[in-house]
C-alpha positions in Angstrom: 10.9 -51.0 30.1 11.5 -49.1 33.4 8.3 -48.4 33.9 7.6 -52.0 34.1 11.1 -52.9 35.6 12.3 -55.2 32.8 16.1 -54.9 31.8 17.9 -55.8 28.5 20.5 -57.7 31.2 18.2 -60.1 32.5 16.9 -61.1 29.3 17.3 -63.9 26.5 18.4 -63.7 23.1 18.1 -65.7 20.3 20.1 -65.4 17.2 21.5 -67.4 13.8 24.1 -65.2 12.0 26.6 -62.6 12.8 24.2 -59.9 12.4 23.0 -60.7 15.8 25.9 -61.4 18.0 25.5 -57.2 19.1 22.1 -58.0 20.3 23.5 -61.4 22.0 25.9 -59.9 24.2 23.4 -57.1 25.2 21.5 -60.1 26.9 22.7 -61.7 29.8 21.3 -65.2 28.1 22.0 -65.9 24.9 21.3 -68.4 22.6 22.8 -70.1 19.2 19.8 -71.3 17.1 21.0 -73.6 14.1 23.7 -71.3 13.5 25.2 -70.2 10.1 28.8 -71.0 9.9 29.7 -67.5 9.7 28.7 -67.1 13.2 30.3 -70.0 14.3 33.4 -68.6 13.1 33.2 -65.6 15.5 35.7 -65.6 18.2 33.2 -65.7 21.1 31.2 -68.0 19.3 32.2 -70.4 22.4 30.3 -68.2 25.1 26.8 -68.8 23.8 24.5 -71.6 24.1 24.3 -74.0 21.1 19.9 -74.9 20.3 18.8 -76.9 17.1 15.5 -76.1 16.6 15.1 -77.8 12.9 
């Protein structure tokens, strides 16, 4: 990625469970799809962007 100057920070991320919250916060986007409501249950579950997709 630095050879083509991308960076984790100024990317999206996309996620649906808990599993993926530690690849959400990596992103400096980051994006709820139709949730589980496990992950809505996480305490910064308020800091992400909602999206239904279905």
């Amino acid at each position: 990625m630095l050879e083509h100057k991308f960076s984790i920070a100024d990317s999206w991320a996309y996620g649906d469970s808990i599993n993926d919250v530690p690849m959400l916060f990596v992103a400096k986007r980051r994006v709820a799809v139709d949730p589980n409501p496990t992950m809505r249950e996480h305490p910064l579950f308020n800091q992400l962007t909602e999206e239904h997709w279905v």
